[in-house]
C-alpha positions as CSV (number, residue, x, y, z in Angstrom):
1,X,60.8,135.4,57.2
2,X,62.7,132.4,56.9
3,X,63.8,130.2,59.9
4,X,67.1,130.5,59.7
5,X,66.3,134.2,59.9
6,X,64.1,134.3,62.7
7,X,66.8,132.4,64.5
8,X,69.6,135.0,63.6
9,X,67.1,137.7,64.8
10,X,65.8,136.1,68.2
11,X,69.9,135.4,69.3
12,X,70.9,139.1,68.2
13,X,68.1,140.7,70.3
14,X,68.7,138.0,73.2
15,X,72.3,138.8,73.5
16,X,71.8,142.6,73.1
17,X,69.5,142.8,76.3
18,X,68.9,139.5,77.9
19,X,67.1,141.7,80.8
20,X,64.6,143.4,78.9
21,X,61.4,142.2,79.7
22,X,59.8,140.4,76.1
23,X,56.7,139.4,77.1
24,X,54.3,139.3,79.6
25,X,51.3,136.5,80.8
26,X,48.5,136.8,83.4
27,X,48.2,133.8,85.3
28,X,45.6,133.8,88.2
29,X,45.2,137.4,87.5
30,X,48.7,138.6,88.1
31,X,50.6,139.7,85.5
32,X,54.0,138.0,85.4
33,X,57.3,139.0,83.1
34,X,59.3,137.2,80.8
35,X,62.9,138.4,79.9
36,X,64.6,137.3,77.0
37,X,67.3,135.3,79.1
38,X,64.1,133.8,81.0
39,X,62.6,133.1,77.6
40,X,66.3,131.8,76.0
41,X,66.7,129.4,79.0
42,X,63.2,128.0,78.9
43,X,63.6,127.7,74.3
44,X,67.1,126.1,75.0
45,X,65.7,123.1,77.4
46,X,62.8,122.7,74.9
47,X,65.2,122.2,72.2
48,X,67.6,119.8,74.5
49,X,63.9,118.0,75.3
50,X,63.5,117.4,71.7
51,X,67.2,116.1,71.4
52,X,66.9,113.7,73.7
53,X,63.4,112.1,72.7
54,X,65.4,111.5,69.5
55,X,64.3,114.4,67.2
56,X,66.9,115.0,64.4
57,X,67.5,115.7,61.1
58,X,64.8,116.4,58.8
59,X,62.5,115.7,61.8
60,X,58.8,117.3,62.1
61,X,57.4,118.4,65.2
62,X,53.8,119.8,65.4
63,X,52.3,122.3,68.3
64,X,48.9,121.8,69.2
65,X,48.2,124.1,72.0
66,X,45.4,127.3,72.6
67,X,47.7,130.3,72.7
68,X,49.7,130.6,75.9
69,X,53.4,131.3,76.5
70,X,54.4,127.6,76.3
71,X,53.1,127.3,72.7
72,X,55.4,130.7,71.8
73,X,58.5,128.9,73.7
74,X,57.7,125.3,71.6
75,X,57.6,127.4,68.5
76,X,61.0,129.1,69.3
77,X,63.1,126.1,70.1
78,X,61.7,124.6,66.9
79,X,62.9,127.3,65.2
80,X,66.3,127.2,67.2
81,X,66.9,123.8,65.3
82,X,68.0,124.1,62.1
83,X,67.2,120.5,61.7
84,X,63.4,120.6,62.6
85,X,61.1,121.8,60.2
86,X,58.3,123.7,62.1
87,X,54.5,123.0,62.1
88,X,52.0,125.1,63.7
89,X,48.3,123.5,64.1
């Protein structure tokens, strides 16, 4: 899927039910929720993070995490800016 696609997608769905619960992680052994407006608040100060370390047009920006919600959340504000091009290591 293209970005600009998976962008569409992920602000249709948050705007539909921003409530719904999208994902979940155990931390400590308890299971804790995250709702799309939990999850678009956290993407959209990841993207303004990015803005204001000076990423811009045709800029790269690479993940290197294990696999954990904050990796998911980089990825999606990535993707949020049409101006980044995404690279997952």
């Amino acid at each position: 899927m293209p970005v600009p696609e998976i962008s569409l997608y992920w602000h249709k769905r948050h705007d539909r039910d921003p409530a719904h619960v999208w994902l979940r992680e155990k931390k400590l052994g308890i299971w804790r929720s995250w709702t799309w407006a939990r999850v678009g608040e956290a993407v959209r100060e990841i993207g303004a993070g990015l803005v204001a370390l000076g990423f811009g047009d045709r800029e790269t920006a690479s993940i290197l995490a294990n696999t954990r919600v904050e990796w998911v959340l980089a990825d999606l504000a990535v993707f949020d800016k049409p101006a980044f091009a995404a690279v997952a290591v």
